[in-house]
C-alpha positions in Angstrom: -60.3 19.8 -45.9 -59.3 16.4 -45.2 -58.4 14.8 -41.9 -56.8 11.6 -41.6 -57.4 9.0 -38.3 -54.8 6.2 -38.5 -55.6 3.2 -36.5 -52.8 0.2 -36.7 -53.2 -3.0 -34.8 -50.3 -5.4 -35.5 -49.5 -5.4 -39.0 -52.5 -4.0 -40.4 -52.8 -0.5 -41.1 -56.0 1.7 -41.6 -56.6 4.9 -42.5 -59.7 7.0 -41.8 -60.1 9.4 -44.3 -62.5 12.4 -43.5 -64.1 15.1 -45.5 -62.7 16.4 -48.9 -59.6 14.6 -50.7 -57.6 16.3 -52.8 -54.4 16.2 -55.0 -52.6 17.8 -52.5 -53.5 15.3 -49.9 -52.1 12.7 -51.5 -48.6 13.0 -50.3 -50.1 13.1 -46.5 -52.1 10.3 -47.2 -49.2 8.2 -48.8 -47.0 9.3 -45.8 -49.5 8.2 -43.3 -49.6 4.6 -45.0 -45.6 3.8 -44.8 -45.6 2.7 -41.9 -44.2 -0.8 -42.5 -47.7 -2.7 -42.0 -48.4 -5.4 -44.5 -51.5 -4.7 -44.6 -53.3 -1.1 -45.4 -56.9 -0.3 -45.6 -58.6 2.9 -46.4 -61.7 3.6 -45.0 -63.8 5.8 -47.0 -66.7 6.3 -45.8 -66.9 9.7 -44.6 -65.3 11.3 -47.8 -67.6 13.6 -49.0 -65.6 15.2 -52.4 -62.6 13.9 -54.4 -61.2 14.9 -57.6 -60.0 12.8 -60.6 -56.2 13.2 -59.3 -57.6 11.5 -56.0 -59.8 8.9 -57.9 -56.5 8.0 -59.9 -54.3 7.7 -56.6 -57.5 5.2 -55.5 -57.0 3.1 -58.6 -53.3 2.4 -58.3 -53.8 1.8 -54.0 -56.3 -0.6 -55.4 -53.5 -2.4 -57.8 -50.9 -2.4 -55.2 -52.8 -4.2 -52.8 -54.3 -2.0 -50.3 -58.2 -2.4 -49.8 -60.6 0.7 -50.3 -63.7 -0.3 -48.0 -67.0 1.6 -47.5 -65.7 3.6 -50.4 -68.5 6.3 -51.9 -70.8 4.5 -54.2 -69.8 7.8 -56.8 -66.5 7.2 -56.1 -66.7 3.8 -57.1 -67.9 4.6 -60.3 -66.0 7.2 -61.2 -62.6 4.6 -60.7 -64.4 2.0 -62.6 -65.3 4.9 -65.7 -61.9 5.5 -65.0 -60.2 2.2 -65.2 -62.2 1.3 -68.0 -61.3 4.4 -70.1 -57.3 3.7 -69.7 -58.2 0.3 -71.0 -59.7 1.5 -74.1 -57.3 1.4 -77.3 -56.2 4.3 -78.5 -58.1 5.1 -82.0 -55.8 5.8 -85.1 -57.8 8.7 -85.8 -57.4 10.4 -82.4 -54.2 13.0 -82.9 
């Protein structure tokens, strides 16, 4: 179960995310972030499980600009195995 505290203080927003993220959360939590703020932040430290639809979602906030702090140290490396996978060329013998 996730729960979601949204602090905004001028034009920056942050989210608090709490507990267990998964792909169905990720509409709430893109909801909660259009809000207009220039600035978002997710703060992850009290996420305790995601799954790889959630670590995805974490990879493109990342490339749009919004900062992921205190962010799991698992987590972390599951979106850099992640990135660095959908970097990789595709082999010509893979069909």
């Amino acid at each position: 179960m996730l729960r979601i505290e949204k602090h905004s203080d001028g034009c920056v927003s942050r989210l608090r995310l709490i507990g267990r993220i998964q792909s169905d959360s990720i509409a709430g939590i893109r909801s909660a972030m259009n809000d207009g703020c220039a600035r978002k932040i997710l703060d992850l430290s009290e996420v305790k499980l995601v799954d790889i639809a959630v670590v995805r979602f974490l990879i493109g906030c990342e490339d749009e600009g919004i900062e992921l702090v205190q962010c799991p140290p698992y987590v972390r490396e599951w979106m850099l195995r992640e990135r660095a996978e959908g970097a990789q060329p595709e082999s010509p013998d893979a069909a």
